[in-house]
Each structure stands twice: as structure tokens, then as C-alpha cells.
C-alpha positions in Angstrom: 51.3 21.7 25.1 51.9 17.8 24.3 55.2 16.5 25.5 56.9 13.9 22.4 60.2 13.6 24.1 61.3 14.1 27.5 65.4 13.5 29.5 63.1 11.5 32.4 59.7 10.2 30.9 61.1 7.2 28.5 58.1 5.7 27.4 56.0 8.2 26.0 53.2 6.1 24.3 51.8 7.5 20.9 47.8 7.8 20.9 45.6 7.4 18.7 44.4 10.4 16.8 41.2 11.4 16.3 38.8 13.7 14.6 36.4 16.0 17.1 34.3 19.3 15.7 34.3 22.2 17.5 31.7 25.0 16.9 31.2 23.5 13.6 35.2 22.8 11.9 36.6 19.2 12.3 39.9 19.6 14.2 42.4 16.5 15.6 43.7 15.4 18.6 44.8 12.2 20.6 42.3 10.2 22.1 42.5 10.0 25.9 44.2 13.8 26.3 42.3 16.5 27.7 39.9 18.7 25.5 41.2 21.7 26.8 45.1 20.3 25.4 43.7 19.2 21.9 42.0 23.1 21.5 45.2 24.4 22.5 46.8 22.7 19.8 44.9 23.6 17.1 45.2 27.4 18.4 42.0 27.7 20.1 42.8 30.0 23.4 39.6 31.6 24.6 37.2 28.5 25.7 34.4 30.5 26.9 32.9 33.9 28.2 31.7 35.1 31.1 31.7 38.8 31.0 35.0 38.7 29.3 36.9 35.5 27.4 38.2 32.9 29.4 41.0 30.1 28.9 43.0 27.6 30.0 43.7 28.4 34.1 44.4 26.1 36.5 44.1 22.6 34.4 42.8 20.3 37.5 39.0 20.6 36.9 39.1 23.3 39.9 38.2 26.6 38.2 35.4 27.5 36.3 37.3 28.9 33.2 37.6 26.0 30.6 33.4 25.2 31.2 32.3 24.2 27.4 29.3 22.2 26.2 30.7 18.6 25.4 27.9 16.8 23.0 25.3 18.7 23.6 26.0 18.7 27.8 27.0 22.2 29.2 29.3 22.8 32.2 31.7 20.0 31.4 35.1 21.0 32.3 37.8 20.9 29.2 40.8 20.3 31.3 40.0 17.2 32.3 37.2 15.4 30.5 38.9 13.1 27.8 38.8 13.5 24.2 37.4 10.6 22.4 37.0 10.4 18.4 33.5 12.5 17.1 32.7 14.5 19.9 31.3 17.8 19.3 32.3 20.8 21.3 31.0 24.4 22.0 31.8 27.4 23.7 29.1 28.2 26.3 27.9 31.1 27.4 27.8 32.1 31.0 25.9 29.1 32.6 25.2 27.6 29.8 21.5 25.9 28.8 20.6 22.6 29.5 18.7 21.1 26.3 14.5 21.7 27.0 15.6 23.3 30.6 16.4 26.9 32.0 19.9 28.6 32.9 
């Protein structure tokens, strides 16, 4: 999913890495990618379900498919929300549940 050397894209600048947790392990990524890329990395494919698993679809922030709960915030779409060092991230549920609110 990351591109480290491309014949057109010279300058491919290297990122800082960073540590996130999702649903409770520590995993890595670069700071400033998408979520959605940094999960696909470290093998995570199934970002949430809805009446069956969903993953990565359109990657534009257009779907529903890649909705997660992104420090404690459901409906945050993984595919383009930016990683940044200790975030924690969940798999949601359906609509997911605002903290002290309703579905």
C-alpha cells in the first residue's frame, strides 16, 4: 500500500514513524498517512461491520465502509483522517455510540 520508489514520483519524502493502538495492540505507521493505509500494513483488512465485515472501498472519504472510532470519536472515516503518533483506534459497530449519548 505505501509507495518507497516510483519511475515518475522522485522525491518521495520519508515520514516519521509513529506508534498508534488499535483495539488494544501497539502497531506503527507514518505520521501524516491515512489510517486506513497504516492498518493495511500491519495486515488489518476488515475495519468494521455492518451486517457483514467491511474494508478498505473507495479511499476518498465517500463510502461508509472504513467508519472506525478514532480516540474515543465514532464515524471517523479511516481513509482519510491522518495518523498522528498515540492515537487509539477501534472497530465500531454499526452506527457506532457516541460517549454518554444514543446510537
Amino acid at each position: 500500500m505505501r509507495i518507497k520508489k516510483h519511475p515518475v514520483l522522485s522525491s518521495i519524502v520519508e515520514k516519521t514513524e509513529v506508534e498508534f493502538i488499535f483495539e488494544g495492540k501497539m502497531l506503527k505507521g507514518y505520521e501524516g498517512e491515512p489510517i486506513a493505509a497504516a492498518l493495511h500494513e500491519n495486515g488489518v483488512r476488515v475495519l468494521r461491520h455492518d451486517h457483514r465485515p467491511r474494508g478498505f472501498f473507495c479511499a476518498i472519504g465517500n463510502c461508509s465502509s472504513c467508519l472506525m472510532e478514532v480516540n474515543g470519536e465514532p464515524n471517523v472515516r479511516v481513509c482519510v483522517e491522518e495518523l498522528r503518533d498515540g492515537m487509539v483506534i477501534n472497530m465500531q459497530e454499526g452506527k457506532g455510540k457516541l460517549k454518554g449519548g444514543e446510537e
